[in-house]
C-alpha positions in Angstrom: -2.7 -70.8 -18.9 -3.8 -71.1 -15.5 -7.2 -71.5 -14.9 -9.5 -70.1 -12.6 -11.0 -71.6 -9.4 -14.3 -73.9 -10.0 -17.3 -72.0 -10.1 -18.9 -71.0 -6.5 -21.6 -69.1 -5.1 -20.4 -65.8 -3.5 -18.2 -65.6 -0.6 -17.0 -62.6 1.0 -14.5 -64.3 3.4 -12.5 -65.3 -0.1 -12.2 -62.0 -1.6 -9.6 -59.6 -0.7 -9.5 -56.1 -2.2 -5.9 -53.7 -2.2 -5.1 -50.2 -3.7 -3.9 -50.7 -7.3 0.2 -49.9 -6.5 0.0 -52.7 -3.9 -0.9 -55.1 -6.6 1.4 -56.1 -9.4 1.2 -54.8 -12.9 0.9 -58.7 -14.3 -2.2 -59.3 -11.7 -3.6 -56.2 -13.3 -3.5 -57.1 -16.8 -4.6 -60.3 -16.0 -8.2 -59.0 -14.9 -7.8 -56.6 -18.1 -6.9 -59.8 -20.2 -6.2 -59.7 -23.5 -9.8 -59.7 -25.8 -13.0 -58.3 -25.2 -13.8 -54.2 -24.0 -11.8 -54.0 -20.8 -8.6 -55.2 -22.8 -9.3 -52.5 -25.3 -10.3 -49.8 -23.1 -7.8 -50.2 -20.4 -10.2 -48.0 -18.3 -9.3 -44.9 -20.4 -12.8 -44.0 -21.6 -13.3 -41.5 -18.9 -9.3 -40.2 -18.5 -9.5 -38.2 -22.3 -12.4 -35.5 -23.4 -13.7 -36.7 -26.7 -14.0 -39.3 -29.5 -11.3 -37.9 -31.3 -8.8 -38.3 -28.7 -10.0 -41.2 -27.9 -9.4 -42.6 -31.4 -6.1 -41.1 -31.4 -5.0 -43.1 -28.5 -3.4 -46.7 -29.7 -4.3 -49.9 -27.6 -0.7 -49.7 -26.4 -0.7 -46.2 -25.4 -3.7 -46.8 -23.1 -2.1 -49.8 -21.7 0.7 -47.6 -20.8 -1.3 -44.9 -19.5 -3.2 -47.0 -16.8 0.3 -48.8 -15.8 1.0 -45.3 -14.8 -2.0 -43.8 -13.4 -2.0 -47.3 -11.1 1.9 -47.5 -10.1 1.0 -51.2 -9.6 4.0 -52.8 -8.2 5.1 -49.7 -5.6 3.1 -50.0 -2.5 4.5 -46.9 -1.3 3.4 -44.8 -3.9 1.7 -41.4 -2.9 -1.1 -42.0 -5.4 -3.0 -44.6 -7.4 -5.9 -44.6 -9.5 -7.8 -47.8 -7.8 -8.5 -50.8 -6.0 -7.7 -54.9 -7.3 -9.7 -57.5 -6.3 -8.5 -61.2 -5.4 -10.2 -64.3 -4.8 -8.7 -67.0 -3.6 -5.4 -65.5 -3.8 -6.1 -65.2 -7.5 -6.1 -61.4 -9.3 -10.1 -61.3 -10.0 -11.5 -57.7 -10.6 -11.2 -54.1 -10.6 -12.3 -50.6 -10.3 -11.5 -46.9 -11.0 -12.0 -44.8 -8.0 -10.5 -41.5 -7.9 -11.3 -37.5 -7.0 -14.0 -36.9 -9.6 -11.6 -34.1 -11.4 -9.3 -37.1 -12.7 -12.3 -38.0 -15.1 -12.2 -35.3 -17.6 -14.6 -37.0 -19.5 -17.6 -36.4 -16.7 -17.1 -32.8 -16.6 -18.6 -32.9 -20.1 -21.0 -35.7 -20.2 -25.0 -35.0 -19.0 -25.7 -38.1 -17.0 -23.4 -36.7 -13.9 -25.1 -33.4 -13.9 -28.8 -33.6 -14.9 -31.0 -32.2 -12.2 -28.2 -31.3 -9.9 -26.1 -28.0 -9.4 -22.7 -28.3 -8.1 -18.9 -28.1 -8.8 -17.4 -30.2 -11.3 -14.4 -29.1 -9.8 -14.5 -30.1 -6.6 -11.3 -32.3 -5.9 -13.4 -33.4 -2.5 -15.9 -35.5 -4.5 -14.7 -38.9 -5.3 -16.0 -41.1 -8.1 -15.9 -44.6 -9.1 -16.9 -44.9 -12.8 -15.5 -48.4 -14.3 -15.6 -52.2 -12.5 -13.8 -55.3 -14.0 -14.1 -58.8 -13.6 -11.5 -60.8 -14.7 -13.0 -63.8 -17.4 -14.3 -66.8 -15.0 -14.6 -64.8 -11.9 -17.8 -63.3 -12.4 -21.1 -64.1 -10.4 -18.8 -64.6 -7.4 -19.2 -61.5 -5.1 -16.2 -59.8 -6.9 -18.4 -56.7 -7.8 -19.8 -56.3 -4.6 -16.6 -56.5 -2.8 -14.9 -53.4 -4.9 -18.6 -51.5 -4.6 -18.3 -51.8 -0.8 -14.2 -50.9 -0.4 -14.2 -48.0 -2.5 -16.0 -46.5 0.5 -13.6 -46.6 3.2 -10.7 -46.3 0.8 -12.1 -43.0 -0.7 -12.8 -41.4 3.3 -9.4 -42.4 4.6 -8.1 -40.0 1.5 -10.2 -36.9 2.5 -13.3 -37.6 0.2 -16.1 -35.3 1.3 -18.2 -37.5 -1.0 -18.1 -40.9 -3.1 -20.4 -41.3 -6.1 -21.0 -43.5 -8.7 -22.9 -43.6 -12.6 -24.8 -46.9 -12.2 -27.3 -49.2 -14.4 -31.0 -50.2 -13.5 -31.4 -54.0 -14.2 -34.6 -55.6 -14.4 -34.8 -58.6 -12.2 -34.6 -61.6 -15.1 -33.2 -59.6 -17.7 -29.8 -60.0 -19.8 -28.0 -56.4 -19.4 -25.1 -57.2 -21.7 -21.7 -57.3 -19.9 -20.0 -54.0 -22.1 -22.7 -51.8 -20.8 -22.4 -53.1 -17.3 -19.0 -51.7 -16.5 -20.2 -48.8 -14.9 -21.9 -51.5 -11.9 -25.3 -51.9 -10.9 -27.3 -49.9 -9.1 -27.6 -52.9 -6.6 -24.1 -53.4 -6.0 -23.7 -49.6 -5.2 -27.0 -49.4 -2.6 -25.7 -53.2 -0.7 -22.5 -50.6 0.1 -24.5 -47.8 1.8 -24.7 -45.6 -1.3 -28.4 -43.7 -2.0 -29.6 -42.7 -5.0 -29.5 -38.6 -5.4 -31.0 -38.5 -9.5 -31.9 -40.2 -12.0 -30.6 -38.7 -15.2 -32.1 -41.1 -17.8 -34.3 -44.1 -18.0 -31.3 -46.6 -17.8 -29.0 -44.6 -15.3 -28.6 -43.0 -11.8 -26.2 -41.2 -9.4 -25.5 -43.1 -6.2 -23.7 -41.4 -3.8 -22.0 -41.4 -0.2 -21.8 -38.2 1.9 -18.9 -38.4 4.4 -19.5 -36.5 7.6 
């Protein structure tokens, strides 16, 4: 098993990001690896509109699922479903950033919507809703780096908008790592995104207007 570079402080310079279909499928499901929520998930949570069919959905089929909604491995795809970090040359993160309508699961959840009134169906609004860091990679900028290139990525596509679902952390408090998927709110305001509500104690909106 190859091993991961030694443990560094961040470094921008080292980290490159690319869509998901100019990345191989085998650099993908290495970030994903095999144990732990990502692995299980497969960033699915948010593609399906309930527990039940969630449930319904084997490990496999969501492996499947994402290996399709990414293309991985055709850089000339028309359409892929997110970006892939590397560091060092080495496949080190990810994150989901699509038109807001390929997440059927927001449409029906409150924390998108509380204290704001506007159309879940607008294909223009963009949103990135899941971030993974491969296993020994994290602490190392890799975050940061997807936060900050789902920007441009989303524009050059014809976003009107880019927003995202973060956690609040508390300087010198643990969040555990599961319920950190969705990024921190500090990741998403060092990219240039501002915070438009705050529909719970634990969780705001971020969000980039295009002009």
């Amino acid at each position: 098993m190859e091993r991961p570079p030694a443990a560094a402080g961040p470094d921008p310079s080292r980290i490159t990001v690319v869509p998901a279909n100019e990345a191989s499928w085998e650099d993908l499901a290495a970030v994903f690896g095999e144990r732990g929520d990502p692995a299980r998930c497969q960033c699915q949570w948010f593609k399906v509109t309930g527990r039940e069919e969630w449930r319904l959905l084997s490990r496999e089929a969501r492996e499947q699922a994402l290996r399709e909604q990414t293309d991985c491995g055709h850089p000339d795809a028309q359409q892929t479903s997110g970006l892939v970090a590397y560091l060092d040359g080495e496949p080190a993160g990810w994150v989901a950033v699509e038109p807001r309508t390929a997440y059927p699961r927001l449409a029906a959840k409150r924390i998108p919507w509380t204290g704001r009134d506007e159309d879940r169906e607008d294909p223009a609004v963009w949103a990135v809703t899941c971030f993974v860091t491969r296993a020994g990679y994290r602490k190392r900028g890799v975050a940061r780096a997807l936060a900050a290139a789902t920007v441009p990525y989303a524009k050059e596509r014809g976003a009107r908008a880019v927003e995202g679902y973060p956690m609040l952390t508390e300087s010198g408090k643990d969040v555990p790592w599961g319920e950190l998927f969705v990024g921190s709110r500090g990741i998403f305001q060092e990219a240039g995104f501002d915070e438009v509500s705050r529909p719970s104690p634990r969780r705001v909106v971020m969000r980039i207007h295009f002009p």
